[in-house]
C-alpha positions as CSV (number, residue, x, y, z in Angstrom):
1,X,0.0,0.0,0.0
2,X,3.3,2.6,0.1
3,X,2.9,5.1,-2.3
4,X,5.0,5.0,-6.3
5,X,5.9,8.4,-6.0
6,X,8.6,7.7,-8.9
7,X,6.4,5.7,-10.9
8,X,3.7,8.3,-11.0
9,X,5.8,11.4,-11.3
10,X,7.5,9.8,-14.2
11,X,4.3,8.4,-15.9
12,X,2.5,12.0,-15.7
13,X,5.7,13.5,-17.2
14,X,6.1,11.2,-19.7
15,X,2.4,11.9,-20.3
16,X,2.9,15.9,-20.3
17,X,5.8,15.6,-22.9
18,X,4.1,13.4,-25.3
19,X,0.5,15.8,-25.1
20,X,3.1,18.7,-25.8
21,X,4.8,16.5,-28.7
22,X,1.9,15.3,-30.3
23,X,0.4,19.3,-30.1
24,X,4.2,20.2,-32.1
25,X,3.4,17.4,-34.5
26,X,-0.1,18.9,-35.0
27,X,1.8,22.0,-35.9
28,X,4.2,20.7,-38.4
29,X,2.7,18.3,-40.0
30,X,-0.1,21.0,-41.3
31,X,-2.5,20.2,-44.3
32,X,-2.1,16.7,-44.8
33,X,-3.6,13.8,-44.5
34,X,-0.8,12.7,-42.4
35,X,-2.8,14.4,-39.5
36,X,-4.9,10.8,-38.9
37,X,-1.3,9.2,-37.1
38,X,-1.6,12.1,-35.0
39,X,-5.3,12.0,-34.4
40,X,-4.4,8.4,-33.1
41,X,-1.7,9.0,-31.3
42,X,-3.7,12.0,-29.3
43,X,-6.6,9.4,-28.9
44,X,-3.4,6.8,-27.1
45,X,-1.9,9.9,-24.9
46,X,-5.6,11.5,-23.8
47,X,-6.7,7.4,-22.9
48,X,-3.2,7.7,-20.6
49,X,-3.7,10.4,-19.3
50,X,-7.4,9.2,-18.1
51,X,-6.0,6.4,-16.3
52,X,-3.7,8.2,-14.0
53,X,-6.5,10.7,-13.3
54,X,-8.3,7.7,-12.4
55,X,-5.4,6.4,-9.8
56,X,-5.8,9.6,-8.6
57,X,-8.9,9.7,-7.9
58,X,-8.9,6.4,-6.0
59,X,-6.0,8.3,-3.9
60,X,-3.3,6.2,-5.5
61,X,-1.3,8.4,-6.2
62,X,-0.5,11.0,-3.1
63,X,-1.0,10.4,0.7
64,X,-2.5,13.7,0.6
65,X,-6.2,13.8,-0.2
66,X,-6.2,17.0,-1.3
67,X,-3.2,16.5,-3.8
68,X,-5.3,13.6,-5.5
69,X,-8.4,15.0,-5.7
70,X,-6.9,18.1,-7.3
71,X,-4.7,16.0,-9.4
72,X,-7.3,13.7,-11.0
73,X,-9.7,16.9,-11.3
74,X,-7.4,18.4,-13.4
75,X,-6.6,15.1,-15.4
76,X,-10.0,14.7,-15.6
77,X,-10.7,17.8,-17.1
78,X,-7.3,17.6,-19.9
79,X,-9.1,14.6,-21.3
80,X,-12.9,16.3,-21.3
81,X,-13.8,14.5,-18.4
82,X,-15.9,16.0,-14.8
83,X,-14.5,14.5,-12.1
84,X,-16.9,15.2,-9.7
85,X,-19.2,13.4,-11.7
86,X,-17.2,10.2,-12.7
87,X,-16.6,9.8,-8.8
88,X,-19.6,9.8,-7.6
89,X,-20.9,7.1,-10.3
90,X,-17.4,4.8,-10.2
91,X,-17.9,5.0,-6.3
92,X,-21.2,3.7,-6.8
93,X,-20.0,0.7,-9.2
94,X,-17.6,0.1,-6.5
95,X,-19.9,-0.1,-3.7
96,X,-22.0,-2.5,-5.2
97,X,-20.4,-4.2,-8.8
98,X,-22.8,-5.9,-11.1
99,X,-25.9,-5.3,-8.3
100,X,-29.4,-4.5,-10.0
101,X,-30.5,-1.3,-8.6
102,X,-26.9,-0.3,-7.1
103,X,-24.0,-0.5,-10.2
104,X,-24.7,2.4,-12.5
105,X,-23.1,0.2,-15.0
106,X,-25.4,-2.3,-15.4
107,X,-28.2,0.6,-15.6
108,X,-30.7,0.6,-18.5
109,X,-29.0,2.2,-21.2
110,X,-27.9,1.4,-25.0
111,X,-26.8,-1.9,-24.3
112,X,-28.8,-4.0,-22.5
113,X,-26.2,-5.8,-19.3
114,X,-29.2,-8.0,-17.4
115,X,-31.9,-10.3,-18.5
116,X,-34.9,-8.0,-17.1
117,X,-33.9,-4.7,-19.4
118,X,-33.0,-7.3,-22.3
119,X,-36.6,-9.0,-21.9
120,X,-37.8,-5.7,-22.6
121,X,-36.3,-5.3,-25.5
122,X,-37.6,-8.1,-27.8
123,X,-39.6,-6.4,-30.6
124,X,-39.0,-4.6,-33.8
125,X,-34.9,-2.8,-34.0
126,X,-34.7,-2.4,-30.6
127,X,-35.1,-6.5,-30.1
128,X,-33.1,-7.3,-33.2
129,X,-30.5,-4.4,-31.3
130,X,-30.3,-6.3,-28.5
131,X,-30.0,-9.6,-29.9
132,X,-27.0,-8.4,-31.5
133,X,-25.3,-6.4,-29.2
134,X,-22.5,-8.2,-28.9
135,X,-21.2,-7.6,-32.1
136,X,-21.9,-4.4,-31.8
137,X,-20.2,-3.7,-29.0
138,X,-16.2,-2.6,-30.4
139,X,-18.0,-0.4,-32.6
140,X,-20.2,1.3,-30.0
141,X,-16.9,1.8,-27.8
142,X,-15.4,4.4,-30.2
143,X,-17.9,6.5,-29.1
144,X,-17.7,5.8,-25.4
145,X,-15.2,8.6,-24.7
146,X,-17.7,11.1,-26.3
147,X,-20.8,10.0,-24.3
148,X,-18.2,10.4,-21.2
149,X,-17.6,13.9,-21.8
150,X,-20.6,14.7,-22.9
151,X,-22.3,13.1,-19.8
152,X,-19.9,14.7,-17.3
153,X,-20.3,18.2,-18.9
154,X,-24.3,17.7,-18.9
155,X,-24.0,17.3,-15.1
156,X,-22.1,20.3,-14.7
157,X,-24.8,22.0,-16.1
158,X,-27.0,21.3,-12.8
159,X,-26.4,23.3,-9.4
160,X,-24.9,21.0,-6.7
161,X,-21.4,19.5,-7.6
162,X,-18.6,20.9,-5.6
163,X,-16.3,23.1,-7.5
164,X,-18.6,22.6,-10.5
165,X,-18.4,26.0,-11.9
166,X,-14.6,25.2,-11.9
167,X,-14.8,22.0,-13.5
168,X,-17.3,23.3,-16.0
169,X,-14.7,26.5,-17.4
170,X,-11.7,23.9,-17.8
171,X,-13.7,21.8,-19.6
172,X,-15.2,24.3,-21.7
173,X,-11.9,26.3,-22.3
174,X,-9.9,22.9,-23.4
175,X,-12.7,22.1,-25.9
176,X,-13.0,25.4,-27.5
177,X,-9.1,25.3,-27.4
178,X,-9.0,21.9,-28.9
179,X,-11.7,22.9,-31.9
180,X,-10.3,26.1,-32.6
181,X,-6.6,24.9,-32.7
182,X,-8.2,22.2,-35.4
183,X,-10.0,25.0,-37.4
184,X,-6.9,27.5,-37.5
185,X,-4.5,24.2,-38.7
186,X,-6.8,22.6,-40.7
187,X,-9.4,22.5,-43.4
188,X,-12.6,21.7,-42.3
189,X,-13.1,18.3,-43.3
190,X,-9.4,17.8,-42.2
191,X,-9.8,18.9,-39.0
192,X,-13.5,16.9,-38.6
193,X,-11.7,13.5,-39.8
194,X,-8.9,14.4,-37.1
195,X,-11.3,15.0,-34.4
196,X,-13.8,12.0,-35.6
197,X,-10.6,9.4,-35.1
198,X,-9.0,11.1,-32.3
199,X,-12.4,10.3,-30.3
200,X,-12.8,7.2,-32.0
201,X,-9.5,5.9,-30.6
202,X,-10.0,7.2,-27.1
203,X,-13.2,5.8,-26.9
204,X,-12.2,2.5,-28.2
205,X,-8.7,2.5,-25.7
206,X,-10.6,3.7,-22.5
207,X,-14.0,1.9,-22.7
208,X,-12.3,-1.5,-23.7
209,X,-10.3,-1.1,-20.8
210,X,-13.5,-1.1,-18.4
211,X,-15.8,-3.6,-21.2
212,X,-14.0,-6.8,-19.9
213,X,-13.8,-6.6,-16.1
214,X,-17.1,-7.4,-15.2
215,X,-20.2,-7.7,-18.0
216,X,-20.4,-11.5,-18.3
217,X,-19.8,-12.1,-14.6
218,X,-22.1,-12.8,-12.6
219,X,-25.0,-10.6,-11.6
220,X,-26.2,-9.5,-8.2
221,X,-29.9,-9.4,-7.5
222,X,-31.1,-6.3,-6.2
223,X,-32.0,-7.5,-2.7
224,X,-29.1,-9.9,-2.3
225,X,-26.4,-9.2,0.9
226,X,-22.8,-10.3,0.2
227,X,-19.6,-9.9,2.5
228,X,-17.1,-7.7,0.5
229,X,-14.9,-10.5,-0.3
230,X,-17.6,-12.4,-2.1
231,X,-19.1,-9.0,-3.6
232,X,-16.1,-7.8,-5.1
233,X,-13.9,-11.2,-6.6
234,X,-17.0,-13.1,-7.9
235,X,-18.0,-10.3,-10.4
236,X,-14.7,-9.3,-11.5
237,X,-12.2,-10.5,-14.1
238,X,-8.7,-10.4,-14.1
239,X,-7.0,-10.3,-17.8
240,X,-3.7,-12.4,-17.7
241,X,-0.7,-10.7,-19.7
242,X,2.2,-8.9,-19.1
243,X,3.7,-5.4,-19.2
244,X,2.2,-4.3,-22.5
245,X,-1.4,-5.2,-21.5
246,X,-0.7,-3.6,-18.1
247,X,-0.3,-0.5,-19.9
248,X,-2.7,-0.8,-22.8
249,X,-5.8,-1.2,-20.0
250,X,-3.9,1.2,-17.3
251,X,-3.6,-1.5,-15.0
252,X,-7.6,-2.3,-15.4
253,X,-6.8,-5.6,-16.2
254,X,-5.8,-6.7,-12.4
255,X,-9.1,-5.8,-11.5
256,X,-9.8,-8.4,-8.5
257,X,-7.2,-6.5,-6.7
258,X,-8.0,-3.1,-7.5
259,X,-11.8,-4.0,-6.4
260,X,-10.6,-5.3,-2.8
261,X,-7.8,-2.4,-2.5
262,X,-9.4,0.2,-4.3
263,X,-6.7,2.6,-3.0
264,X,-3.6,0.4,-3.7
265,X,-1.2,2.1,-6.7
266,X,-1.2,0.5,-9.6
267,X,2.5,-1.4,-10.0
268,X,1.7,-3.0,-6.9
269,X,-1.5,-4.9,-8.3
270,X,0.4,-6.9,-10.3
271,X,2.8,-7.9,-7.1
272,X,-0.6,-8.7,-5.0
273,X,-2.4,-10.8,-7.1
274,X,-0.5,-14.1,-6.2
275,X,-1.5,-13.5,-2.4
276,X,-5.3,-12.5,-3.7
277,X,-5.5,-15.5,-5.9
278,X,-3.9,-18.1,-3.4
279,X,-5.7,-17.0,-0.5
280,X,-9.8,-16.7,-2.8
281,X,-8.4,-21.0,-3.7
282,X,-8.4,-21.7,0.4
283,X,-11.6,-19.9,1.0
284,X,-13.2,-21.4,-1.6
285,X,-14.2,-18.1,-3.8
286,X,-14.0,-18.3,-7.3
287,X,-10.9,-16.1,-8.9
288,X,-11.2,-15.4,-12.8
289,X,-9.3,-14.7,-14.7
290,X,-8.4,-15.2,-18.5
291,X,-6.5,-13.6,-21.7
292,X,-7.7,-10.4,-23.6
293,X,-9.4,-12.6,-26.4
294,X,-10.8,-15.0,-24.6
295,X,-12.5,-12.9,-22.5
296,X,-14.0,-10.4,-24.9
297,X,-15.5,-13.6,-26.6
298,X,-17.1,-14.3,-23.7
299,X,-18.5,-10.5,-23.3
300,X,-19.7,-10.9,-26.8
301,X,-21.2,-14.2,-26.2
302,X,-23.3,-12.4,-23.4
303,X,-24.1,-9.7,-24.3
304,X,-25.7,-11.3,-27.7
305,X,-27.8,-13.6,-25.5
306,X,-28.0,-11.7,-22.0
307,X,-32.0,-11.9,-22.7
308,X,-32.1,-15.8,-22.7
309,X,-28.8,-16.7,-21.7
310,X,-28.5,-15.4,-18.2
311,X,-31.5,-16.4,-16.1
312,X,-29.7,-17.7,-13.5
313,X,-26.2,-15.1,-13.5
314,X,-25.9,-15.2,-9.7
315,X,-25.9,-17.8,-7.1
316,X,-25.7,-17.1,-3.3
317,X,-22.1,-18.2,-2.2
318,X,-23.3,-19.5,1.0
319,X,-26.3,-21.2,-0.1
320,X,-24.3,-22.7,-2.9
321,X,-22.0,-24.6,-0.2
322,X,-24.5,-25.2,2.6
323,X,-25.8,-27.8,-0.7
324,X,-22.2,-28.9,-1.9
């Protein structure tokens, strides 16, 4: 649990630099269509600079409170994002993962995550939709980032966040900065393309970092009661791989861990997850965990037939060994 004051300082450096040298790149690579590999590598640096502002605001990062909050406020709003209102809805996923009524996640929305919104979706494009929403699901991401920002910004909009007249002007000045810095550089369509693939990739980086840690596991009825151990390894998934995939999901991918030490930085995840895993095999709790692919094909899989599929997602631990 000691703080990676090295590790972190670096990583938001190294960050810092590459924002500032992809912004020079914008500059000199000018009207050309060369301009996409930098959309891309924006979309790579903005998805990296998410994750560390969300270390930061599970207090990774600092001992301080105060030095976290500010630093993953200010993350937040680089990338587009309102941390005042991604806390308050990751706390809630947190609280109570994959729980009807509890995880914001698993919330009616465009996809549909449990059988009772999917059953309400069986007729005419909305049916046919949902019955293939699994497919649909990499293309959807690219937009993810988008409906983030857009999402965040909406709720700044409404009196009651703290420091949300704050959060609102970054957000507002880095957008305007970001358009008009297109618009002066680039021809319209240029600049639209740029912008269209820069959120594309952002969207695709930072929700299929989240997509595979819990939809497919198992899903909590609303009025069930778990101990936190239960609660928080049986509806998440680990994704096996090494230093590259660490990086690629921003450490997302040790999510058992970062579910039961939510404040833990992230290099240690990888170091604890031998001590989880051991110790879930003598208590008898199920620990998953599986490679990239494998486990996308199995958020596919259920997401195309959530509606049919997944009548019986959750099984009381207890219950289950009181019969075994």
């Amino acid at each position: 649990m000691a703080r990676c004051y090295g590790y972190y300082w670096s990583r938001i450096t190294m960050a810092l630099l590459a924002l500032a040298a992809v912004v020079v790149a914008l500059v000199l690579v000018g009207d050309s269509w060369f301009q996409l590999l930098v959309a891309a590598g924006l979309g790579v640096v903005l998805t990296q600079l998410g994750f560390l502002g969300h270390d930061a605001a599970h207090r990774q990062v600092f001992r301080s409170a105060e030095w976290n909050e500010w630093t993953a406020r200010l993350l937040s709003a680089g990338v587009g994002l309102s941390y005042g209102w991604w806390r308050g809805k990751h706390n809630r996923h947190h609280a109570g993962p994959n729980q009807v009524g509890r995880d914001p996640d698993i919330a009616p929305g465009v996809l549909a995550l449990t059988p009772e919104v999917a059953d309400a979706r069986t007729e005419g494009a909305r049916g046919w939709f949902t019955r293939h929403q699994g497919w649909l699901l990499l293309p959807l991401l690219t937009l993810e980032g988008l409906n983030l920002q857009v999402a965040g910004t909406r709720s700044l909009l409404v009196p009651g966040e703290r420091h949300r007249l704050l959060e609102l002007g970054l957000i507002l000045l880095r957008t305007a900065g970001y358009v008009v810095l297109l618009l002066v550089l680039l021809p319209t369509g240029k600049a639209a393309a740029f912008f269209g693939l820069q959120t594309a990739v952002f969207g695709l980086l930072l929700g299929g970092a989240f997509a595979p840690n819990h939809i497919g596991m198992p899903i909590v009825p609303r009025a069930s009661r778990l101990d936190f151990l239960h609660r928080q390894v049986l509806t998440s998934r680990n994704i096996t791989g090494g230093r590259f995939v660490d990086a690629v999901m921003g450490g997302l991918n040790h999510q058992v861990e970062h579910h039961l030490f939510p404040s833990m930085p992230r290099p240690r995840l990888r170091r604890v997850r031998p001590v989880v895993r051991d110790y879930c095999a003598e208590q008898g709790v199920p620990y998953t965990e599986m490679g990239l692919l494998a486990a996308y094909a199995v958020v596919i899989d259920h997401l195309n037939h959530v509606g049919v599929g997944a009548r019986a997602t959750f099984d009381c631990p207890l219950a289950a060994r009181l019969r075994g």
